[in-house]
C-alpha positions in Angstrom: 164.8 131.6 8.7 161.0 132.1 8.6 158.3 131.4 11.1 154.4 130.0 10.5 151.6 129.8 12.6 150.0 127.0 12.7 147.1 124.6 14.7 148.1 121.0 15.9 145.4 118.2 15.6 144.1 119.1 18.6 143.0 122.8 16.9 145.9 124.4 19.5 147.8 127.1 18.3 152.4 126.9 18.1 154.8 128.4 16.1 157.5 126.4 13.9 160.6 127.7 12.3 161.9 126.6 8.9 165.4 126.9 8.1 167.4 127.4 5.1 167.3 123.9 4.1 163.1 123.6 4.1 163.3 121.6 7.4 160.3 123.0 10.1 160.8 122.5 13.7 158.2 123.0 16.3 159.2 126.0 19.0 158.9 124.9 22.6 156.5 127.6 24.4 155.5 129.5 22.2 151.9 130.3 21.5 151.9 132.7 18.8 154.3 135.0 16.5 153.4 138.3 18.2 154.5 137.1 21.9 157.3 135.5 20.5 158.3 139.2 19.1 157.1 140.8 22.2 159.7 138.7 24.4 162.5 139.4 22.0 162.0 142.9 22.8 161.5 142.2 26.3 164.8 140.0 26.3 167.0 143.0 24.1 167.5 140.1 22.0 167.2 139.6 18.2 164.5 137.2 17.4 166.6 134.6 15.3 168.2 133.9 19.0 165.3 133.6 20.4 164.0 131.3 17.5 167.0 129.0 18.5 167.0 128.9 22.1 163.0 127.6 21.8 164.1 125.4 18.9 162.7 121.5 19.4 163.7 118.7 18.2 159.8 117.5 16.3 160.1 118.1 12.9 156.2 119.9 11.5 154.8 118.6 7.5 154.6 122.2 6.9 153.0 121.3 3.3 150.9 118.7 4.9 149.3 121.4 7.0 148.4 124.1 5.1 147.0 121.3 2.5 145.0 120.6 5.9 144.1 124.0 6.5 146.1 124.4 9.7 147.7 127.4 8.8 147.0 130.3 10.3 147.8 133.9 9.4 151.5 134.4 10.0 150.4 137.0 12.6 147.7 138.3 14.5 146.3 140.1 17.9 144.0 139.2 20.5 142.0 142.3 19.2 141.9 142.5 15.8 141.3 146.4 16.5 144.7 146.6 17.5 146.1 145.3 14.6 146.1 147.6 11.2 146.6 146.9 7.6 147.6 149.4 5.3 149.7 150.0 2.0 151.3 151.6 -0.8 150.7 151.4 -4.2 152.3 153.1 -7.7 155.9 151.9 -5.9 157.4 149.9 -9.1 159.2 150.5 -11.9 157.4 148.1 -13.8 154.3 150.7 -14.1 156.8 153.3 -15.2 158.0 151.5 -18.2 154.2 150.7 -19.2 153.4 154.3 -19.8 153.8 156.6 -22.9 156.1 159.9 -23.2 154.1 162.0 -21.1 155.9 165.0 -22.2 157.8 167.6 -20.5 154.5 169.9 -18.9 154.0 168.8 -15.2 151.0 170.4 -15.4 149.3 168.1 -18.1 150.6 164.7 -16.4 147.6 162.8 -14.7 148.0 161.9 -11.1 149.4 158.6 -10.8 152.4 159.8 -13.3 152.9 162.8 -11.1 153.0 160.0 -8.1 155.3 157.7 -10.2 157.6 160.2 -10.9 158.2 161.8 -7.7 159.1 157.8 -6.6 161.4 157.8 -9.5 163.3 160.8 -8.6 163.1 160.8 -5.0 161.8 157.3 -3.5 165.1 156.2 -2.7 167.1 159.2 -0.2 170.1 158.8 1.3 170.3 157.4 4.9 168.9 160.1 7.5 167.2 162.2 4.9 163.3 162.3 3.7 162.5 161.0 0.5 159.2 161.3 -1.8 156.1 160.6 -0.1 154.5 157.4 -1.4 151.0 156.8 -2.0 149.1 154.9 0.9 145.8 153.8 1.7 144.0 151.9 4.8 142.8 148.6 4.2 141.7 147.8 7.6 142.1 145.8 11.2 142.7 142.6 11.6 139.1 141.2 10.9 140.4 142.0 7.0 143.4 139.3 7.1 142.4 136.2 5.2 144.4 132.8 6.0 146.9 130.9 3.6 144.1 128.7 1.4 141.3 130.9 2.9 138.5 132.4 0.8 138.6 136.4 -0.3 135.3 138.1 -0.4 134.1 140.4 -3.7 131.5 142.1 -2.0 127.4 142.4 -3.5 128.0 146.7 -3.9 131.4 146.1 -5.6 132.4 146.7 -9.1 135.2 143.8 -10.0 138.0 142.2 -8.2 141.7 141.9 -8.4 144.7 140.4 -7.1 147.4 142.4 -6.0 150.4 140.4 -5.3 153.0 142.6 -3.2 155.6 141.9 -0.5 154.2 142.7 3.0 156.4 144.0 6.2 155.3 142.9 9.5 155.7 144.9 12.3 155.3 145.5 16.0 155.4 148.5 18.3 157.7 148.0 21.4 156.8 149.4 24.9 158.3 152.0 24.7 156.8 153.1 21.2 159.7 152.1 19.2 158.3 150.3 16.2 159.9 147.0 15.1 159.9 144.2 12.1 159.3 140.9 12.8 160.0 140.1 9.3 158.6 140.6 5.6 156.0 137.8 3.3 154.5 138.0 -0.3 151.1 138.5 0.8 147.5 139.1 -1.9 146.6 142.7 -1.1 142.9 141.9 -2.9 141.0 145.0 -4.1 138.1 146.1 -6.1 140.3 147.2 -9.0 137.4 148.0 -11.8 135.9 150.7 -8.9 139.4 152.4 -9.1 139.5 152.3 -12.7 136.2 153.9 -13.0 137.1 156.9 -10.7 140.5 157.0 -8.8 138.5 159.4 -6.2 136.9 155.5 -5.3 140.6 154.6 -4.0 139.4 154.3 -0.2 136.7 152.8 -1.1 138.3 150.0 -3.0 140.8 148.9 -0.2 138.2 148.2 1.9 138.0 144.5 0.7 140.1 141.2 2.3 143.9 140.5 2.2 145.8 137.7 2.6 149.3 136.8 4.0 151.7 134.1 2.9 152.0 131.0 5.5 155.2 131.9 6.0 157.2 134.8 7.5 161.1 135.6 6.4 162.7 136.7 9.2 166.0 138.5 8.6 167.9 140.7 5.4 164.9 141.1 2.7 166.8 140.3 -0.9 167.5 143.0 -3.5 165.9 141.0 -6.1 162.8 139.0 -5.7 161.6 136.7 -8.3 158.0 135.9 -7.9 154.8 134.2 -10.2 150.8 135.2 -9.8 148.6 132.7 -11.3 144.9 132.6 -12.0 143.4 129.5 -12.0 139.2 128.9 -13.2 138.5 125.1 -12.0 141.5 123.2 -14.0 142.6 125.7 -16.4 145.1 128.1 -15.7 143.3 131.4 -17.2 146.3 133.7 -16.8 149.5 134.1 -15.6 152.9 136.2 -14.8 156.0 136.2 -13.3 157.3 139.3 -12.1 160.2 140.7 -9.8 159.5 142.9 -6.6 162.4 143.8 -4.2 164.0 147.2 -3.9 166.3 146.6 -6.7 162.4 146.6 -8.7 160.6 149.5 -6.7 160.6 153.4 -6.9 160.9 153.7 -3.0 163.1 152.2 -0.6 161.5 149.8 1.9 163.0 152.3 4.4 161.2 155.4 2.7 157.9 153.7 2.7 158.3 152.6 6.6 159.6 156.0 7.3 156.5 157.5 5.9 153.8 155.6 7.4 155.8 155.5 10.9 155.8 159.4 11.0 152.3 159.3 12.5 152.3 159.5 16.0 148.8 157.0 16.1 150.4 154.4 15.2 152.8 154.3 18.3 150.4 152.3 20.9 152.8 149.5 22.8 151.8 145.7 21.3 149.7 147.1 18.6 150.6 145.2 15.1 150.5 146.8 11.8 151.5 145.0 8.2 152.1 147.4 5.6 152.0 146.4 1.8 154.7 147.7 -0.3 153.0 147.5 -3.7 152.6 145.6 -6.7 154.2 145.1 -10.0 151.6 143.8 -12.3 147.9 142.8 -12.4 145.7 140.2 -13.9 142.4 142.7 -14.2 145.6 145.3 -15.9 145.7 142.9 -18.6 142.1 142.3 -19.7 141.1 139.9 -17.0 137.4 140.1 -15.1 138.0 137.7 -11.7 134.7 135.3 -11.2 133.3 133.9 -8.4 135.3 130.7 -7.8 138.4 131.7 -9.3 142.1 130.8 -7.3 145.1 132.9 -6.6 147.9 131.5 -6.9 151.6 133.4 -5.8 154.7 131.5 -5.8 157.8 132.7 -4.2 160.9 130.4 -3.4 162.1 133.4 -1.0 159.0 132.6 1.0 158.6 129.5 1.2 154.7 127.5 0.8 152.6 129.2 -1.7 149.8 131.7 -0.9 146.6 130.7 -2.7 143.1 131.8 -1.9 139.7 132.1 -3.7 137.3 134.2 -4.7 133.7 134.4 -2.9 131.1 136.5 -4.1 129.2 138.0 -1.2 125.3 137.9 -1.0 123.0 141.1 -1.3 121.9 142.1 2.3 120.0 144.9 3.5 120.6 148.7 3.6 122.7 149.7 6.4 120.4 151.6 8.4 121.6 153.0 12.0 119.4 152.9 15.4 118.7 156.2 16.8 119.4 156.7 20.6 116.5 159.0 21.2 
């Protein structure tokens, strides 16, 4: 089953559920994904029951609204400060089989073959033990999230943009500080990839740019084996394109190891907060030669998830210096 967000004619916010056989159904009472979650928890209920108890009988053009523009981010907050984006990166082992012997000496291995490796060896630990630590970085709150067919911003001060198509977990921290998924999406985790390939000390930096989330939201077992396509489009033409596979059966870490290491921070644990977490991708457009321009359209594809994600590419303006107000 998965679960969009999505505005009626009248620019109202509902929910609607698509089952297995593409058919979307409007939910009776229910405003947004994130109370819906909220009353599961509230209920000690799973939130497929819930789904099917609010069930209607008015069937929603799912396709017909995101060509609209009525869909919305499959989740949000009433304060974007409350909800937090983050991710992991160097997690498949499609990067591993792209690199050359690297020899035996640990010492001479660059960073990011150091990181790959301990994912290789250890990213995957059996059930109640600690695994590798994954790579992570900070993209953002809420103000960062981009909707399906919404524009991505390159920023004036960056150095070159990227897609980075990855599988997303969506998640939700109970009342009593217990973290929950709602449920996973293929989601763009867009980054200024040339100002990472210039100096990997940049990597914070980088992150800092939009993201965007699929329309639609799988809620239940994530498969093993995840086929998937990325495609850049310039006007007409398709300028490149790949297919890939993600899915734990295709990554270094277990989903489990990756949650388990970003949930160990006590921070995170403030009752209704919202945090998605990207998992990480397994191949890149800008990887292979290609400089994104202003204009350009992602396109991922993903029958596990339902409608396509696309978004383009903006080019932000020049503005001013920064320059802050003292109080004295």
């Amino acid at each position: 089953m998965r679960l969009s967000q999505v505005l009626d004619n009248h620019g109202k916010k509902f929910v609607c559920a698509t089952d297995d056989d593409g058919i979307s159904r409007k939910l009776a009472d229910t405003p947004g994904i994130r109370a819906l979650a909220l009353q599961a928890i509230e209920a000690h209920c799973s939130l497929p029951t819930l789904i099917n108890d609010r069930m209607t009988d008015e069937i929603i053009n799912l396709a017909a609204a995101l060509e609209d523009g009525r869909i919305l981010c499959p989740i949000d907050h009433p304060d974007p400060a409350h909800l937090i984006v983050g991710g992991s990166g160097l997690s498949h082992k499609a990067w591993v089989d792209l690199e050359p012997d690297r020899g035996e000496d640990e010492n001479a291995w660059p960073d990011h073959y150091k990181t790959l490796m301990l994912g290789l060896h250890g990213g995957k630990p059996a059930k109640g033990e600690w695994g590798a630590q994954p790579e992570w970085f900070l993209k953002g709150n809420g103000d960062v999230l981009v909707p399906p067919g919404g524009a991505v911003e390159h920023p004036f001060f960056g150095d070159g943009p990227g897609e980075e198509a990855e599988l997303a977990g969506i998640y939700i921290i109970g009342p009593d500080k217990t973290p929950f998924c709602i449920g996973y999406t293929l989601g763009n985790e867009f980054s200024d990839e040339q100002m990472f390939f210039k100096n990997v000390y940049h990597l914070a930096q980088s992150k800092k740019r939009h993201v965007s989330l699929g329309p639609e939201v799988l809620v239940g077992n994530l498969p093993d084996d995840i086929p998937a396509r990325i495609t850049l489009l310039r006007g007409d033409d398709v300028q490149w394109q790949a297919n890939f596979r993600t899915g734990e059966a295709n990554m270094l870490h277990s989903i489990g190891n990756i949650e388990a290491h970003y949930f160990k921070y006590s921070q995170w644990y403030i009752p209704g907060d919202v945090h998605v977490l990207y998992y990480g991708n397994a191949v890149m457009s800008t990887a292979q030669g290609e400089v994104i321009k202003d204009g350009d359209v992602f396109r991922l594809d993903c029958s596990t998830f339902g409608l396509p994600l696309i978004n383009t590419v903006r080019f932000g303006a020049p503005f001013p210096i920064p320059c802050t107000t003292p109080l004295w």
